[in-house]
C-alpha positions in Angstrom: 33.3 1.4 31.3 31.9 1.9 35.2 29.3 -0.4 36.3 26.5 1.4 38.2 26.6 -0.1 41.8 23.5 -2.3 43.3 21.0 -0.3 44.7 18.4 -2.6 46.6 15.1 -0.8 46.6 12.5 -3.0 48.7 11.4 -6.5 49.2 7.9 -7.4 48.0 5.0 -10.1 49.0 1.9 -11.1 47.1 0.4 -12.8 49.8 0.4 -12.7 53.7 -2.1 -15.7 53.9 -1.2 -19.3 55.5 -1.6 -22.0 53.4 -1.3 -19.6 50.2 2.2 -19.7 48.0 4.3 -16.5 49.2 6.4 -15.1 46.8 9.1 -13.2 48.3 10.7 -10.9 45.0 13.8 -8.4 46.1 13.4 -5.2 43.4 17.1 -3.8 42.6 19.0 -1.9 40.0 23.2 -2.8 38.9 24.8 -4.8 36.6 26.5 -8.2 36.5 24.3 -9.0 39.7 24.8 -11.9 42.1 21.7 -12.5 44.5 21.8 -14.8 47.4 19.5 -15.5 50.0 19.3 -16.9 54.3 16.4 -17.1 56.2 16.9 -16.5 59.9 20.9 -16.3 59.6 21.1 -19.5 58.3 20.7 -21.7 55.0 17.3 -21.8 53.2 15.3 -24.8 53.6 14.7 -27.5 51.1 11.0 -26.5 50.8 12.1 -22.8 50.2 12.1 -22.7 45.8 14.4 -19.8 44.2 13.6 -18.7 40.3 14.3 -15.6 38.1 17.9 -15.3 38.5 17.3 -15.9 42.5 15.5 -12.6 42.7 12.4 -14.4 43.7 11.9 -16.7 46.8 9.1 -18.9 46.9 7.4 -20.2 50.6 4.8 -23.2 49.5 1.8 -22.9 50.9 2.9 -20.7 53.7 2.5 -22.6 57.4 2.5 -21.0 61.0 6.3 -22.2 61.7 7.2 -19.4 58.6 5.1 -16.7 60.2 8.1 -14.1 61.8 10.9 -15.9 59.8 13.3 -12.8 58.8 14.4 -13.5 55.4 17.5 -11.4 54.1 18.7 -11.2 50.4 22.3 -9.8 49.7 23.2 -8.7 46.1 27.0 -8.3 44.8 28.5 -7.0 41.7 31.6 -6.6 41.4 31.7 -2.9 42.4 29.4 -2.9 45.4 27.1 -4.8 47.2 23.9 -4.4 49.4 21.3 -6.0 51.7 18.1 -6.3 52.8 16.1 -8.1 55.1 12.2 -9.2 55.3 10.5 -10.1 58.0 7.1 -12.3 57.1 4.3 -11.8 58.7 0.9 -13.9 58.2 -2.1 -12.7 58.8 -5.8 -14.1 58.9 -6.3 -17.8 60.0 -5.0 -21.1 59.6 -7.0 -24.3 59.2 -5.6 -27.5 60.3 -7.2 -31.1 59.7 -5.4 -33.5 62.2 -6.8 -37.0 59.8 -8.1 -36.6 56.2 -9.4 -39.9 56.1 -11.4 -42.2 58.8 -13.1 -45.6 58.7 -15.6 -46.0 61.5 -17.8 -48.9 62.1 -21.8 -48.6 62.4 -23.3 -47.4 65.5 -19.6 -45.4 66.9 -18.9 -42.2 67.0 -16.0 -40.3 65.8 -14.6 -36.8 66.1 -13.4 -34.9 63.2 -10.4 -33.3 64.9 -9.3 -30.0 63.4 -7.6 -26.9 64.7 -7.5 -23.1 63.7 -5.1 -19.9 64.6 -6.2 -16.6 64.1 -3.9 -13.2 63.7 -6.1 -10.5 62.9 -7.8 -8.3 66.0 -10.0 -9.9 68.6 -12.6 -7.7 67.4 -13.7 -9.0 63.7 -13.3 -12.6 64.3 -14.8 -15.6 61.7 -17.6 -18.0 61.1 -17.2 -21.7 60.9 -19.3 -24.1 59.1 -19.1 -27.7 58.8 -21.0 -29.4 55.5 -21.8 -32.6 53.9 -22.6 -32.5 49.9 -23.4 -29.1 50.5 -25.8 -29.2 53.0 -24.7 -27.5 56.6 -24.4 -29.7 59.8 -23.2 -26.9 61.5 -22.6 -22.9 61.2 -21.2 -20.8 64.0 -20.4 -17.3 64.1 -17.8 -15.5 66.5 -18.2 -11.3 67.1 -15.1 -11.1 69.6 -13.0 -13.5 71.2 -9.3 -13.8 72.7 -6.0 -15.9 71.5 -2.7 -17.2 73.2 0.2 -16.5 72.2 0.0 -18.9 69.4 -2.8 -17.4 68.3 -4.6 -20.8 68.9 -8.3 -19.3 70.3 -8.9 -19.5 74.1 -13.0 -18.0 74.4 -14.6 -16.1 72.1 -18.3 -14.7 71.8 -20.7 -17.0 69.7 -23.4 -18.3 68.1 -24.2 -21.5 66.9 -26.8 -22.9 64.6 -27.1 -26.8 64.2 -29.6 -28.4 61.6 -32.7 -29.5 62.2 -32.0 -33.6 60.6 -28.4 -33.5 62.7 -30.3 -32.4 66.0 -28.9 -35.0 68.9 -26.2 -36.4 66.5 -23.3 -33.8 66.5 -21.4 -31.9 69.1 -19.6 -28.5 67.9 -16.4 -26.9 69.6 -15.8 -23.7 68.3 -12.2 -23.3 70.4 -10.6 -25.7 67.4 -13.3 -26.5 65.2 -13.8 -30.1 65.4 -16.8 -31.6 65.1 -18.1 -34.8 66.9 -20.6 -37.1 65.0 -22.7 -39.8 67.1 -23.9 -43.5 66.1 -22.8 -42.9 62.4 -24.9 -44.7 60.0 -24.0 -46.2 56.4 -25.6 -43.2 54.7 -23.6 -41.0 57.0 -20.6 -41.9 54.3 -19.5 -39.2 52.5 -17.1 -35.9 52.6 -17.0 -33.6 55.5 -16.1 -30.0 54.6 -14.9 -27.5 57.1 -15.1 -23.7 56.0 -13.2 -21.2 57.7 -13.9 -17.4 56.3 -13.9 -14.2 57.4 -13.9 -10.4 54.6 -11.0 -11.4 53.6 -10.2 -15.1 52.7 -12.2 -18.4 52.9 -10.4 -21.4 53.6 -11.5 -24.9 53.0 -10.3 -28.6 54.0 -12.2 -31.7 53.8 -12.2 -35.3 55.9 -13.6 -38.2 54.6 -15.6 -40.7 56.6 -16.3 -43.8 55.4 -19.1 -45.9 57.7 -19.1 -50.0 57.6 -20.9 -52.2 59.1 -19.7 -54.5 61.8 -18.3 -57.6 59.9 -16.4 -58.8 62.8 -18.6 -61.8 63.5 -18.9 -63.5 60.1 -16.5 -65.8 59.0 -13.7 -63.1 58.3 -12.2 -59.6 59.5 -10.4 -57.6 57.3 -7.8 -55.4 59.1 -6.3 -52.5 57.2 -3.3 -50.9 59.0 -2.5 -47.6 58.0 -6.4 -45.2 56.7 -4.2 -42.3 54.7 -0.9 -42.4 53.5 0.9 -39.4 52.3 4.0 -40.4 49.3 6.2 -38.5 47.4 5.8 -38.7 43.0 8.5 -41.6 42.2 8.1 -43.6 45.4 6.8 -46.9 46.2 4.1 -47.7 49.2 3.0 -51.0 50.9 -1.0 -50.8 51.3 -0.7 -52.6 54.2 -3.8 -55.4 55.7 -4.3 -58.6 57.2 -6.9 -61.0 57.3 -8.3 -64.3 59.7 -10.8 -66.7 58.3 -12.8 -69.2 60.8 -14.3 -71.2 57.8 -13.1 -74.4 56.6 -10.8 -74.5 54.6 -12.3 -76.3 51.8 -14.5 -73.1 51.1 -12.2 -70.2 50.5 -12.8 -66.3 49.4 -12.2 -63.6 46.7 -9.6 -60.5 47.4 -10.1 -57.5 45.4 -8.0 -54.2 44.9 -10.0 -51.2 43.0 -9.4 -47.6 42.4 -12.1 -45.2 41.3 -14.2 -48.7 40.9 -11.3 -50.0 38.3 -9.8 -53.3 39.4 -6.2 -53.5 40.1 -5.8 -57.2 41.3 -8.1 -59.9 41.4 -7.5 -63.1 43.5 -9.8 -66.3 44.2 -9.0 -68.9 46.7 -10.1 -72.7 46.4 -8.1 -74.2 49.1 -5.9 -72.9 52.2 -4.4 -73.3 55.5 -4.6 -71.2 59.0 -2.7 -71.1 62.2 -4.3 -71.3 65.4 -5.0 -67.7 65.2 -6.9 -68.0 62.4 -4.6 -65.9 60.1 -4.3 -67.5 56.4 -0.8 -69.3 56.3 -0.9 -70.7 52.5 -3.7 -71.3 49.7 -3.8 -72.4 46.2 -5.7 -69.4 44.0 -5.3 -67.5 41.1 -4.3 -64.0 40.9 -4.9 -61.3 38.0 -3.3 -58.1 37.6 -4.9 -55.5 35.3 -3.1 -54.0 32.0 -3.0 -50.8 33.5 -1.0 -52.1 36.7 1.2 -54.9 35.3 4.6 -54.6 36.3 3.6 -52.2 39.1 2.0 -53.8 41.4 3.0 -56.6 43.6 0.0 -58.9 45.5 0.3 -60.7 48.8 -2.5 -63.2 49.4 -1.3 -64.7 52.4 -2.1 -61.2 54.1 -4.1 -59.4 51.2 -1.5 -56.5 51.2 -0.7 -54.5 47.7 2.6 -53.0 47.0 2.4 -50.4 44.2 5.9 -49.1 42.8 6.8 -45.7 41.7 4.0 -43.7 42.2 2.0 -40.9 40.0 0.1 -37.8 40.6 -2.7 -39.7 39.2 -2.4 -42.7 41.5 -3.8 -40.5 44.5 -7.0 -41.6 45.3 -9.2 -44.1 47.7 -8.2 -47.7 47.5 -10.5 -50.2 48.3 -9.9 -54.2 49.2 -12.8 -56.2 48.8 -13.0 -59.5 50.4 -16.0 -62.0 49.6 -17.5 -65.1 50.2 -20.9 -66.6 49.6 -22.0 -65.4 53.4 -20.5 -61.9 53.2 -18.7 -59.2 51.3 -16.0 -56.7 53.7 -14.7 -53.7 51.9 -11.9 -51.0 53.8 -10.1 -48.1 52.5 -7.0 -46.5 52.0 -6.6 -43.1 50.9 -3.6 -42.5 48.8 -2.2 -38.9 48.1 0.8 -38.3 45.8 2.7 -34.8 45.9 5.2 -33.6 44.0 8.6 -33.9 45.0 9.8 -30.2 46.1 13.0 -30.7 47.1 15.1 -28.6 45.0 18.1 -30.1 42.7 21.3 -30.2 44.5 19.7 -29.5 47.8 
């Protein structure tokens, strides 16, 4: 019996977006088909997912380093053979938050540093708002503006509106979006959203700030050495600190590590020793781990460090370590995000 030979008929998208999930899918008729994929000549990255037979490619949420990437598919049987190729082009804007998470004492000021590229014409350009628990801090609008090559803004045409309780307090720039916020306050805590949208998408990324006051001066400073930490599902992550006490050491403190407001570890001090630094080098305490952490988790008092083993989606999340005495209570943060591991089997 003759096989009918592979006919390739086009190459479709179902998005052109950055950030979205682009599906590459190659459309073909023949029999006993082979399908095979390259990406700019060469092998497809790990990141790059194929499925149905490899007649779809996947590009997770789709970045400016895929925009102009020419894909080509080639599809065998064992009468013929045909290619294609597919050149992706992104359109619209791309958001980029350069730190998800900050701790910032009382009375500084920070920047929430972000950065945007646009594609479309320099004729409809976007608006730009920057919100805390839904209420605006900042909204600017653009009518016509210029890009570099790439596509990172230069000067643009504006407007822009900043609210009445965050007069004084803020400074906007619209060439990458960040945002500059002035002698924080405690209540100034909180979620910062930034909202990029034009007619035809709206994209969205958040930063958390997290305001404390100065705690250098009493008896203790807490010191946490890394704010956000990004781990794959499966791994294991040190949440790393450090501590120095200048009371005596007949009077120790309490260490505390919580999630969502759920205790991980619990550890009281009654009696310890410091270098000249004033660093904690031993202590005699007690240490309790919760039933949902047991055999996970592994506590360091000497330096109040947590190491947590083989990590879940649902571990992501803000970590807190408390430490208390009778004079004071210091709490930092560590944000925690788990993703999925992506890397495709056998790659």
């Amino acid at each position: 019996m003759t096989k009918n030979p592979v006919v390739i008929s086009q190459i479709t998208s179902n998005s052109s977006l950055p950030g979205s999930d682009v599906s590459l899918h190659v459309l073909f008729s023949g029999e006993e088909t082979t399908v095979t994929w390259e990406v700019d000549g060469g092998a497809l990255p790990a990141r790059y997912q194929l499925s149905n037979g490899n007649r779809t490619l996947l590009i997770p949420s789709a970045q400016r380093g895929d925009d102009g990437r020419r894909f080509s598919v080639g599809v065998t049987n064992p009468v013929s053979e045909d290619s294609r190729e597919y050149v992706l082009q992104l359109i619209g804007a791309e958001l980029i938050v350069h730190q998800e998470s900050i701790n910032v004492t009382a009375g500084q000021s920070v920047l929430l540093a972000t950065s945007y590229t646009i594609t479309h014409p320099n004729s409809r350009w976007l608006t730009i708002e920057w919100t805390i628990s839904s209420h605006s801090i900042v909204y600017h609008s653009s009518h016509k503006g210029f890009t570099n090559a790439q596509h990172f803004p230069t000067r643009s045409s504006e407007k822009t509106s900043i609210s009445p309780i965050h007069q004084g307090r803020v400074e906007f720039y619209p060439e990458n979006a960040s945002l500059l916020l002035k002698n924080l306050q405690l209540n100034d805590s909180g979620t910062y959203v930034v909202t990029l949208q034009d007619n035809k998408y709206i994209i969205k990324k958040n930063i958390s700030v997290w305001v404390h006051e100065n705690t250098t001066s009493p008896g203790a400073e807490l010191i946490v050495h890394q704010e956000s930490i990004n781990v794959t599902a499966g791994q294991s992550i040190l949440l790393a600190t450090s501590y120095t006490i200048t009371h005596p050491n007949s009077h120790w403190l309490t260490i505390e590590w919580t999630i969502s407001n759920r205790s991980i570890v619990y550890h009281s001090s009654h009696k310890g020793f410091t270098n000249a630094q004033h660093f904690p080098t031993r202590s005699s305490g007690k240490t309790s781990i919760s039933s949902t952490h047991q055999g996970r988790v592994q506590f360091y008092p000497e330096n109040a460090s947590l190491l947590l083993t083989n990590f879940q989606l649902n571990d992501s999340g803000i970590y807190v370590v408390t430490l208390q005495d009778n004079k004071y209570i210091i709490k930092k943060n560590i944000s925690v995000w788990v993703h999925e591991n992506t890397t495709s089997p056998g790659t």
